[in-house]
N, C-alpha and C positions, 0 to 999 in steps of 0.2 A: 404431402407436406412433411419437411423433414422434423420431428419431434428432438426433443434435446436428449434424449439418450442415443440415437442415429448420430446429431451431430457433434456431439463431445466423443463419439465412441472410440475414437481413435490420440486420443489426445488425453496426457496426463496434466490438471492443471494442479499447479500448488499454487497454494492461499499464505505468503510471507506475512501475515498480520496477526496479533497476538489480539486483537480487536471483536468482540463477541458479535457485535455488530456489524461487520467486514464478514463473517461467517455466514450471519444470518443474511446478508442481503443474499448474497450466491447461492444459497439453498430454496430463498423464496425466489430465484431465479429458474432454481431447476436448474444448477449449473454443478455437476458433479465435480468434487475437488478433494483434494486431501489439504493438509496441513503442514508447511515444511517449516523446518528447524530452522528457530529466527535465527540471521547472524546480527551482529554488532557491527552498524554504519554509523561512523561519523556523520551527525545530522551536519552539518555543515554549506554554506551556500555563500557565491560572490556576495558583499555588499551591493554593487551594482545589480543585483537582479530584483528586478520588480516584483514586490510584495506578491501580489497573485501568480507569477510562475514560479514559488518558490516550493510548493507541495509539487507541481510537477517535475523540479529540479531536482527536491530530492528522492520521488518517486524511484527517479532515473536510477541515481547511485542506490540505492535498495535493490532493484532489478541487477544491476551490474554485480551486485556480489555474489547472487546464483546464478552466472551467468555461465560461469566457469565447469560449473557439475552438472548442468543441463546437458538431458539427452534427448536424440530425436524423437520427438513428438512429446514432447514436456513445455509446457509454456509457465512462467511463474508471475501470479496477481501481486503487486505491490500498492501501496497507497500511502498519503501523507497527508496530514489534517493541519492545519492553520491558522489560528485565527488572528484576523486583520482587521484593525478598524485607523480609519481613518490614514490607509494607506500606513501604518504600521504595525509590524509584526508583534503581539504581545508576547507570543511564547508558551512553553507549558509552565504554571504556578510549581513552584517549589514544594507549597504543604497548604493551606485550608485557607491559613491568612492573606496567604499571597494572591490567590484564586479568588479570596472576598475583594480585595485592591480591585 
């Protein structure tokens, strides 16, 4: 059986997430990673995309900007969080009051 030090061995992965939580899952993974230097992505997304593909959408363009300094055998973890209700995207709160709304 292959153990996750066998199968990461050959693979650098970076973790694009400033998220302590995004950290900690991969580690309760057993999934060896370093930490790469966030860039600044326009979160930005067609109006026409549907609520729920829109963390995959932007997942994408987060991946795309390390995509350029990637070397062989570097894969890099991106993620986007969203929250939706009622088929509307709320967004992140601005400051405490906004986040009580």
């Amino acid at each position: 059986m292959n153990t996750p030090d066998k199968i990461f061995q050959s693979v650098d992965i970076l973790l694009a997430s400033k998220s302590p939580r995004r950290s900690q899952l991969m580690q309760m993974a057993a999934i060896p990673f370093r930490l790469a230097a966030i860039r600044n992505v326009e979160e930005i997304y067609p109006d026409t995309l549907k609520a729920e593909d829109v963390p995959g959408f932007l997942s994408q363009i987060k991946a795309a900007a390390y995509k350029p300094d990637l070397t062989a055998g570097q894969v890099v973890v991106t993620a986007d969080t969203v929250v939706i209700l009622d088929g509307v995207i709320l967004g992140k709160p601005h400051d405490s009051d906004d986040a009580f709304r």
